[in-house]
MARSEFI-994409 format. One record per residue (C-alpha): residue in one letter; x, y negated, z. Coordinates in Angstrom, 1 decimal. Last residue first. Layout:
   r       c1       c2       c3
   a        X        Y        Z
...
end
This chain:
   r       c1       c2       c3
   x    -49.4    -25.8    -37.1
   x    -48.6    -25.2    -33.5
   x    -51.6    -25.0    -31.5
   x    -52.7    -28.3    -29.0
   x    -55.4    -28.3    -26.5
   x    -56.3    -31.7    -25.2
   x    -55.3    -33.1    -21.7
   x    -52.3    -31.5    -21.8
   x    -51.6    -28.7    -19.4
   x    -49.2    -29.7    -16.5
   x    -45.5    -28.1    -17.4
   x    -44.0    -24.7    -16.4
   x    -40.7    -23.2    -16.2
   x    -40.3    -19.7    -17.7
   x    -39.0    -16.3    -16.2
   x    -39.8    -13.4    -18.4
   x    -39.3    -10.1    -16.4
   x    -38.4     -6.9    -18.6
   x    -39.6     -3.7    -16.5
   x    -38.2     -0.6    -16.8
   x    -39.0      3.5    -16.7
   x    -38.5      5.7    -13.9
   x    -36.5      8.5    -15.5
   x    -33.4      6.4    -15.4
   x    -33.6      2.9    -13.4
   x    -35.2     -0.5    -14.7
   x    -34.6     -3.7    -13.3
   x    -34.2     -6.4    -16.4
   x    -34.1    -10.4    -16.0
   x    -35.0    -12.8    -18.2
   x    -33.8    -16.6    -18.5
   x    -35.6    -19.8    -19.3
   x    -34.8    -23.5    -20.5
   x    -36.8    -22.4    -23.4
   x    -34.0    -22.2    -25.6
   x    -32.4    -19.2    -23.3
   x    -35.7    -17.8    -23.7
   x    -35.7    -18.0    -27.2
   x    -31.9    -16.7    -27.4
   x    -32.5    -13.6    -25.0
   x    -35.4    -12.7    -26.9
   x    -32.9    -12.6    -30.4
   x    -30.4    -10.6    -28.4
   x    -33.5     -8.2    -27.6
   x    -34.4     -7.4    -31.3
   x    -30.6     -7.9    -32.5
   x    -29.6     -4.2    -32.9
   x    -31.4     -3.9    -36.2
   x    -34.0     -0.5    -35.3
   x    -34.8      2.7    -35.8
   x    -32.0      3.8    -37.5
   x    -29.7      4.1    -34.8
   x    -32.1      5.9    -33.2
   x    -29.2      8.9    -31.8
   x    -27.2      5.7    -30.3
   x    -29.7      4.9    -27.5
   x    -28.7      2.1    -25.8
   x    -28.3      0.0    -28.9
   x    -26.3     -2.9    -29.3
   x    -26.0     -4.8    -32.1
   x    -26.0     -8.4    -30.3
   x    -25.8     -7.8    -26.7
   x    -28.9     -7.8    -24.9
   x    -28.4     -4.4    -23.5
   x    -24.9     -4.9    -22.6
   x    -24.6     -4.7    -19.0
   x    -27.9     -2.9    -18.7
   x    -26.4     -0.1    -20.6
   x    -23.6      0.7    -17.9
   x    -26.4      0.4    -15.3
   x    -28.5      3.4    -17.0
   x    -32.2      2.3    -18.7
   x    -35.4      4.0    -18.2
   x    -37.4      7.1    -19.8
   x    -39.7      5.2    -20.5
   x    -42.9      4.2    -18.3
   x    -43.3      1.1    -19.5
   x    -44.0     -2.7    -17.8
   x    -43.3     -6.2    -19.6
   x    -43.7     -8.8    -17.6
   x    -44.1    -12.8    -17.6
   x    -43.6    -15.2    -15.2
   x    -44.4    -18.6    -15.5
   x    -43.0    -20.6    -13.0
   x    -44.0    -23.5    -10.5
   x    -43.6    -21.1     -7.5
   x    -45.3    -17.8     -9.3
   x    -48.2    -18.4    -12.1
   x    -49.2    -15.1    -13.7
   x    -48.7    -12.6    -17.4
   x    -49.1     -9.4    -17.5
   x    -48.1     -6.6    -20.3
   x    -48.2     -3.5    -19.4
   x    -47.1     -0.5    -21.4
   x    -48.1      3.3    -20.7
   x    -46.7      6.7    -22.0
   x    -48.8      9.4    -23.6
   x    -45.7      9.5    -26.4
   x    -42.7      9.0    -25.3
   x    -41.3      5.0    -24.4
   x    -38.5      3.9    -26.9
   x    -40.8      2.2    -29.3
   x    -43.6      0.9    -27.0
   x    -41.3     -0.8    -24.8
   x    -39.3     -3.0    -27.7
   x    -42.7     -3.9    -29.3
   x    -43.5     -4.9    -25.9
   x    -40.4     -7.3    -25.6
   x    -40.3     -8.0    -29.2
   x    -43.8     -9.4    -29.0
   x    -43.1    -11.1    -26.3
   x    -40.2    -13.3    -27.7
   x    -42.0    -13.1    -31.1
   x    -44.6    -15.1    -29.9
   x    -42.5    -17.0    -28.0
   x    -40.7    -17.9    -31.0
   x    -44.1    -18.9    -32.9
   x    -44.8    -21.0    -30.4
   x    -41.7    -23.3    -29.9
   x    -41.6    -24.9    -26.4
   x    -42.2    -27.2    -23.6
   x    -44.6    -24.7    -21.1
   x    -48.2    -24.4    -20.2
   x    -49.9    -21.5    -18.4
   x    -53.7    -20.8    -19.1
   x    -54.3    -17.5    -17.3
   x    -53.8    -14.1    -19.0
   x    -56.2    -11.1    -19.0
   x    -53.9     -8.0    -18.7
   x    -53.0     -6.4    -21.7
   x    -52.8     -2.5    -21.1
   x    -50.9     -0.7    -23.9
   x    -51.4      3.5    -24.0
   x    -48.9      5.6    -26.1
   x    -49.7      7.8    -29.3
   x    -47.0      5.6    -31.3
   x    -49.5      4.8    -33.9
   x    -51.8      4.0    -30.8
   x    -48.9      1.6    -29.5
   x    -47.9     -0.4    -32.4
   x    -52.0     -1.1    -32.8
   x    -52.2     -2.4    -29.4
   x    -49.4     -4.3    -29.9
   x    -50.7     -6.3    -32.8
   x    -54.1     -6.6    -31.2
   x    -52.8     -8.2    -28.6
   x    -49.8    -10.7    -29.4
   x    -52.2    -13.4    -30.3
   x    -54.5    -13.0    -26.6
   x    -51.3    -13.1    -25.3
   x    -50.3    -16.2    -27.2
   x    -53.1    -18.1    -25.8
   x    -52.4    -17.2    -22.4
   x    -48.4    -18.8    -22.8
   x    -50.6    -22.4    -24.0
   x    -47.8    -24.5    -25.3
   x    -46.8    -27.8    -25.4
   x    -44.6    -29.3    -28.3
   x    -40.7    -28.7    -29.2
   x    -40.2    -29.8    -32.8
   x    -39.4    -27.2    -35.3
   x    -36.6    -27.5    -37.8
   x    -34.4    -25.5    -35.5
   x    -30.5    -27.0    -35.4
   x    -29.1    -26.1    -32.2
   x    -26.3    -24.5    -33.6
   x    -26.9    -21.1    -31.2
   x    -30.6    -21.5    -32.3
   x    -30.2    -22.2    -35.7
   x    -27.6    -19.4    -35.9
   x    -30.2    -16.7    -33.8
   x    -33.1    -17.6    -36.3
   x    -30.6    -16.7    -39.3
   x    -29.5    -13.9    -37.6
   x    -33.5    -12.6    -37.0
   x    -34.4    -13.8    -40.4
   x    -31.1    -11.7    -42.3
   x    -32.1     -8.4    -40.0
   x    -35.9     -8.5    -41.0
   x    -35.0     -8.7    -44.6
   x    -32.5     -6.1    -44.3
   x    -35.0     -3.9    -43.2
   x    -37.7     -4.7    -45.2
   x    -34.7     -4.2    -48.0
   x    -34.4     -0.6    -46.5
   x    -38.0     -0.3    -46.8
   x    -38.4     -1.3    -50.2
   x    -35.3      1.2    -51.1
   x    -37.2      4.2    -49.7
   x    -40.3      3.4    -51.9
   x    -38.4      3.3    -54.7
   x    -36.9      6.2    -53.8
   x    -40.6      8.0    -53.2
   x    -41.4      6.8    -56.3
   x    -38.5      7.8    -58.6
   x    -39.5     11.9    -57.1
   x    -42.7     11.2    -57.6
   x    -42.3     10.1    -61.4
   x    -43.0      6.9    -62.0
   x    -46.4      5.6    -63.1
   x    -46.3      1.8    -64.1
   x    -46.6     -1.4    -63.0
   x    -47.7     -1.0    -59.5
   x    -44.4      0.4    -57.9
   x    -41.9     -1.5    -60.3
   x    -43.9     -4.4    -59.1
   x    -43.1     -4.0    -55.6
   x    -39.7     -3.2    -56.3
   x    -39.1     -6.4    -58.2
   x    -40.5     -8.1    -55.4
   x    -38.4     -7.0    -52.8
   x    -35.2     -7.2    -55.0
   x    -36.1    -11.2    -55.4
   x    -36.9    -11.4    -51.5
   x    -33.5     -9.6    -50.9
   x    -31.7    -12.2    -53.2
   x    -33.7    -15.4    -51.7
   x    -33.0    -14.9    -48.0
   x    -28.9    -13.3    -48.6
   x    -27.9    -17.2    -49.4
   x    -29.7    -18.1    -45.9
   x    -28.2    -15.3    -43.9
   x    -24.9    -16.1    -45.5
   x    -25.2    -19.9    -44.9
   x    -26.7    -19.4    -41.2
   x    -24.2    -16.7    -40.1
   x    -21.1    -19.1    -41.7
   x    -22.5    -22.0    -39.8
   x    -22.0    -20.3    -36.8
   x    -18.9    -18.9    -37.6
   x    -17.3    -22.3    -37.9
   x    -19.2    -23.6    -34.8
   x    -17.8    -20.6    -32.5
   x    -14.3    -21.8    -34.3
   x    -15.0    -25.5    -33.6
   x    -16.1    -24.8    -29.8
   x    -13.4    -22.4    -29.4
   x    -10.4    -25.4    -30.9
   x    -12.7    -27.8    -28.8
   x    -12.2    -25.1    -25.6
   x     -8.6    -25.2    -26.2
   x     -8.0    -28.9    -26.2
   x     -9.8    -29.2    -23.0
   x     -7.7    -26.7    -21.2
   x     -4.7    -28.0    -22.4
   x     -6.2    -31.0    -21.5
   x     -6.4    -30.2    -18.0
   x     -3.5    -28.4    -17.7
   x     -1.8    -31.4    -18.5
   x     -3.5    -33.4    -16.3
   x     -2.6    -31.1    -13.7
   x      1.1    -31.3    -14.0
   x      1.1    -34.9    -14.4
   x     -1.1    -35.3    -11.1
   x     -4.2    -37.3    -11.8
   x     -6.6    -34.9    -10.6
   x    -10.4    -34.0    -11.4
   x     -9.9    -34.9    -14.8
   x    -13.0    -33.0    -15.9
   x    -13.1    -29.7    -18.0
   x    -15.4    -30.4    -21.3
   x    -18.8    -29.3    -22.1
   x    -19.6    -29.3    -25.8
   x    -18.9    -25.2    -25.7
   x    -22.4    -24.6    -23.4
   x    -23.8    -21.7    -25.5
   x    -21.0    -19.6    -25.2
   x    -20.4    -20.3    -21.5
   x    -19.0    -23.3    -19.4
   x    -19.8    -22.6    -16.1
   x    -16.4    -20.7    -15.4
   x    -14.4    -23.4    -16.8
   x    -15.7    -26.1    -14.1
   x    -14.9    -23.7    -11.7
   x    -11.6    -23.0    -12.4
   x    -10.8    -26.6    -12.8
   x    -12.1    -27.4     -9.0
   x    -10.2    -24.3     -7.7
   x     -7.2    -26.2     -9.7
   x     -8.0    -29.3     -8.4
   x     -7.9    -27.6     -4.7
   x     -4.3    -26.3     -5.3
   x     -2.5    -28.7     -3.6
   x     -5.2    -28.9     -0.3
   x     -4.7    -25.2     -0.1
   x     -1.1    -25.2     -0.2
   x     -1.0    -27.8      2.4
   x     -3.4    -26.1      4.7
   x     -1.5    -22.4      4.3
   x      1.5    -24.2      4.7
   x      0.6    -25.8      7.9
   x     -0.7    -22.9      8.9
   x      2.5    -21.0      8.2
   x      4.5    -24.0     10.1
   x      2.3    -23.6     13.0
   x      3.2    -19.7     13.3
   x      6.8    -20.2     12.8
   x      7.0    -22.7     14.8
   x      5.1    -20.9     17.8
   x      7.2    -17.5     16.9
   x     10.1    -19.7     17.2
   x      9.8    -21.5     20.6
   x     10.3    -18.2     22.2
   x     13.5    -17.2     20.6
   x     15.4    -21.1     20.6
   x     14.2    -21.3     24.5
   x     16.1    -17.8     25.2
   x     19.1    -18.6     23.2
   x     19.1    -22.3     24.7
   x     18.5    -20.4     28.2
   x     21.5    -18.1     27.8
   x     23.3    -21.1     26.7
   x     23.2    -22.6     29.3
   x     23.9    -19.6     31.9
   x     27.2    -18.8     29.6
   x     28.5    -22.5     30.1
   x     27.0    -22.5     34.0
   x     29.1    -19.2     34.7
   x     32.5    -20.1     32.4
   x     34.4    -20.4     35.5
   x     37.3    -23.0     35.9
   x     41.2    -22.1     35.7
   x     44.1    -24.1     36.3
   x     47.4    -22.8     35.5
   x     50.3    -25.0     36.3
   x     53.8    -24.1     35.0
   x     57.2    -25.7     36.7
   x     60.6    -27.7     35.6
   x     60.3    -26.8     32.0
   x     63.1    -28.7     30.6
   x     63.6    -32.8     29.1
   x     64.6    -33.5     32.4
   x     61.3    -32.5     34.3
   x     59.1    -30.9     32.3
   x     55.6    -29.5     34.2
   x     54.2    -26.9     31.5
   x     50.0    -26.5     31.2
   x     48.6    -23.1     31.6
   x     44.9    -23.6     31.1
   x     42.4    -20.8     31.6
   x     38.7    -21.2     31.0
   x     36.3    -18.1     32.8
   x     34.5    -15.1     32.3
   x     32.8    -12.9     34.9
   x     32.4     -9.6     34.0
   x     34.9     -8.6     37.6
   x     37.1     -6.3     37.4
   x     39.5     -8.2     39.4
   x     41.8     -9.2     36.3
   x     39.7    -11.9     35.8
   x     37.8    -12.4     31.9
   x     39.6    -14.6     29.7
   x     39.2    -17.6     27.4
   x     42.5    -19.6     27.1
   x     44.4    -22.9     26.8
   x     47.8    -23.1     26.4
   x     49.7    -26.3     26.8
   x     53.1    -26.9     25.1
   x     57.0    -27.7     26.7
   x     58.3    -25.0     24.3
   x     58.8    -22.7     27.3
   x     55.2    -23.6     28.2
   x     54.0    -21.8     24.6
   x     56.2    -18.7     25.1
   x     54.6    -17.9     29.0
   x     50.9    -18.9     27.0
   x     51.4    -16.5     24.5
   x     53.1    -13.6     27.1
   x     49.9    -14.3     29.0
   x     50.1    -15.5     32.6
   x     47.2    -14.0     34.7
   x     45.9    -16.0     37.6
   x     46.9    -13.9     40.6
   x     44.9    -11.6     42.8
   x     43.5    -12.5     46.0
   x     45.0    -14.3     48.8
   x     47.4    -16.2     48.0
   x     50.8    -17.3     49.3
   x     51.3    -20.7     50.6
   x     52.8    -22.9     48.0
   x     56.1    -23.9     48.0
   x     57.3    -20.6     46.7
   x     56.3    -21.5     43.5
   x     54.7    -18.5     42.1
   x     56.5    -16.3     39.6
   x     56.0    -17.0     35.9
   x     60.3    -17.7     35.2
   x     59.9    -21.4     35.3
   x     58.0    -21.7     38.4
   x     54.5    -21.3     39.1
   x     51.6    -23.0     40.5
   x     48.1    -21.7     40.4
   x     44.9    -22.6     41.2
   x     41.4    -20.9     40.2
   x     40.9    -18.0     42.8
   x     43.0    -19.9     45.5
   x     41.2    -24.1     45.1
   x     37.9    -21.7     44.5
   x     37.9    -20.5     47.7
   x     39.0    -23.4     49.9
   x     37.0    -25.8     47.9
   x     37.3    -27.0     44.7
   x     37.5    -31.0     45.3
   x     38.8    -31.3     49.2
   x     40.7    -27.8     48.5
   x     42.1    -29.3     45.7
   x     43.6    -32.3     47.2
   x     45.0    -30.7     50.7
   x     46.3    -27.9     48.5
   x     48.5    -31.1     46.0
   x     49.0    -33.2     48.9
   x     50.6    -30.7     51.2
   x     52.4    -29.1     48.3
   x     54.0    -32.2     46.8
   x     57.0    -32.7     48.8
   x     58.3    -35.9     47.9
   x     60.1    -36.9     44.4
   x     57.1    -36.3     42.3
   x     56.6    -34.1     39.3
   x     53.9    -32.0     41.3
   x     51.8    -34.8     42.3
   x     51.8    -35.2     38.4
   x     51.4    -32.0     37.1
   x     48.5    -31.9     39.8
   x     46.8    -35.0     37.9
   x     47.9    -33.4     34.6
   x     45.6    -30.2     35.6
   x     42.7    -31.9     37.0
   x     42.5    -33.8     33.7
   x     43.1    -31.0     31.4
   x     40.7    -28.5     33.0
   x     38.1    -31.3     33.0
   x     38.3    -32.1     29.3
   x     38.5    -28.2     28.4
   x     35.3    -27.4     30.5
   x     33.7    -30.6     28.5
   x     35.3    -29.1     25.3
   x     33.7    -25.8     26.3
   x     30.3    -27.3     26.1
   x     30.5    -28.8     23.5
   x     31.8    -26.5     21.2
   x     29.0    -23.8     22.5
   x     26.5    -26.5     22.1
   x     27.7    -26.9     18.4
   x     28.1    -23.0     17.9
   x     24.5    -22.6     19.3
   x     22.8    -25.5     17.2
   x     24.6    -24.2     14.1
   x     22.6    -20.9     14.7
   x     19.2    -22.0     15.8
   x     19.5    -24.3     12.4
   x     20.9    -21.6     10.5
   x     18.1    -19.3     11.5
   x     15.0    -22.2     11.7
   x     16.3    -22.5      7.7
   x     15.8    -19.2      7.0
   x     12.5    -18.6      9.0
   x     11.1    -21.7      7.1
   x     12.3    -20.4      3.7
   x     10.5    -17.4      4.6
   x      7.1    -19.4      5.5
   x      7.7    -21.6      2.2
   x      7.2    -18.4      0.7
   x      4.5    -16.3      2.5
   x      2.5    -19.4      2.1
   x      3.0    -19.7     -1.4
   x      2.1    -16.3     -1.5
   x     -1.0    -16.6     -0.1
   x     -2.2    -19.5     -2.1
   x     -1.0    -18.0     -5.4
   x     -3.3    -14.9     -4.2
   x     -2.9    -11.4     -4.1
   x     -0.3    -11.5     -1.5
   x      2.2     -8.6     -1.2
   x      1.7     -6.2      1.0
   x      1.3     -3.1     -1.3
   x      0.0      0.0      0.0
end
């Protein structure tokens, strides 16, 4: 399993929150060495101070040692003045002025021993030769006295409140980073979220422009140069679609118009060639054949042609009111002819007088499709219902059968253009019967929805908005 963001928001976030970590690292780092420098350079300052003030004492003409234990005692103490003070002569033995400690010596390294010979200070890290964990500063400083190395002070100071600082800066730096870490994530979550609004804006704006919407354009919802661009990339794209979808627009109409006047030509000349003479049966029944298959054709060049006036918006017709009850009374006896040929049973339910801003004769054929649609595919002794009622300031009209119903991966494409859900009648039909419902209602300011489930027949749902009813009745011409 992957963990890996899916989103451009999330992984933004999961970036800049690495390069936070990173940079928290080699701050919590340089921070360390730095305190660590400072704080041993402070140790190192006092060391050296204490130890050329005893270099001093030590280099004068009286007896030093009085003043020199008197002295650190008053500013070590007793204890520490023994542990962390010693003087030595030339050769690394203590001065025999001195009185004789008590606990273990302050080692002399071979390093440091070479370095006072030269007359130069040593300073050291080093843990007591006691055992113990403790660590502590060691600086063995050479006393010259006529241009040679008269004596060798070692002073030494405890590393305890160096170590116990930065203990607490480690432990400080370690807690305080989850919490950083964690604001700093939200803050990039918030900040990449806010930056990549206009594109959620854009996004959505280019999801509600469909097919029949191409005019629409993308807004400039930012004026950031890299969204701009985007923008009208965007923009430029969907006027090279909307120019393309026009091209092939026009292209349906004009072939679907030129194909009008040959097929109605051919019809006619078959038609004639039927009643002019006496073919044989066998010519008869081919010419008969070819006058449906240029039926067919006919009925497939109207119903593109219909679909590219509608998709161009350029329909003759001019939108008027309509009375939906008076088309079922229209549609009636037409259906309830389709269905006795087809042995099934249509029930037309009486209709009340609805009113919608529209094209009559393409409603007409909107629900006569519909039911024409029903009747075909439904077995004989099935039922159709067509009903038509007033719900919430909508007309809605249904189509009911009792075929043998529709599977999900069909409804997805049913009112595709040349689809068929049943591929064994692909003679039965042009593909384009519901495609062209789709486009009426579509026109209609309308949309229609489908539930239907296999072996339990469907029902097409006609969803129309509705107008007041003119004062006078009016039928289109």
């Amino acid at each position: 399993m992957s963990l890996r963001p899916t989103t451009l928001r999330g992984r933004l976030t999961l970036w800049y929150t690495g390069v936070l970590t990173a940079l928290l690292a080699l701050l919590g780092i340089a921070s360390f060495m730095l305190l660590t420098h400072g704080l041993l350079s402070t140790v190192d300052d006092s060391l050296n101070s204490l130890a050329h003030a005893i270099a001093d004492s030590v280099q004068r003409p009286t007896s030093p040692t009085p003043d020199i234990e008197a002295s650190l005692q008053s500013l070590l103490g007793p204890e520490l003045a023994e542990r962390f003070f010693q003087l030595l002569d030339p050769y690394g033995q203590l001065d025999p002025r001195l009185s004789p400690p008590k606990r273990s010596r302050l080692p002399l390294s071979a390093a440091a021993r070479r370095n006072a010979e030269r007359g130069q200070p040593t300073i050291e890290t080093i843990t007591l030769p006691s055992g113990s964990k403790q660590n502590f500063r060691l600086l063995t400083l050479p006393v010259i006295r006529n241009g040679a190395t008269a004596n060798i002070v070692q002073v030494g100071m405890s590393l305890e409140t160096v170590d116990s600082a930065r203990s607490s800066f480690v432990f400080i730096l370690f807690g305080l980073s989850p919490v950083v870490l964690a604001g700093g994530a939200l803050g990039g979550w918030f900040l990449a979220r806010r930056a990549l609004s206009p594109v959620d804006a854009i996004v959505e704006a280019a999801r509600k422009i469909e097919a029949e919407q191409l005019s629409k354009r993308i807004p400039v919802l930012s004026q950031d140069a890299e969204l701009g661009r985007l923008t009208a990339v965007l923009n430029d794209m969907l006027e090279r679609i909307e120019t393309s979808f026009a091209t092939v627009r026009r292209f349906s109409a004009d072939a679907a118009h030129e194909l009008r006047t040959p097929l109605t030509i051919l019809k006619g000349e078959i038609e004639v060639a039927l009643r002019s003479s006496l073919p044989s049966e066998a010519a008869q029944q081919t010419l008969q054949s070819c006058l449906e298959e240029v039926d067919r054709m006919h009925s497939l060049v109207e119903d593109l042609l219909l679909m590219a006036r509608i998709d161009s918006n350029a329909l003759s017709l001019t939108p008027r009111p309509v009375n939906l009850g008076q088309i079922m009374e229209d549609v009636a006896p037409a259906l309830l002819e389709l269905a006795s040929r087809a042995g099934n049973t249509c029930k037309i339910y009486e209709a009340p007088s609805l009113w919608v801003e529209g094209f009559e004769s393409l409603l007409f054929r909107a629900v006569f499709n519909l039911a024409e649609n029903a009747i075909k595919y439904t077995p004989a002794n099935g039922l159709i219902e067509v009903t038509l009622r007033r719900s919430n300031g909508s007309a809605i009209w249904e189509v009911k059968d009792t075929g043998p119903g529709i599977t999900s991966e069909a409804q997805e494409r049913l009112f595709e253009r040349f689809y068929r859900s049943d591929p064994s009648r692909e003679g039965t039909g042009t593909g384009l019967g519901l495609a062209v419902v789709r486009s009426i209602i579509q026109l209609h300011h309308g949309r229609i929805e489908l539930s239907s489930a296999v072996g339990k027949g469907s029902r097409f749902r006609v969803i129309l908005p509705l107008i007041p009813a003119p004062d006078a009745p009016i039928r289109e011409d």
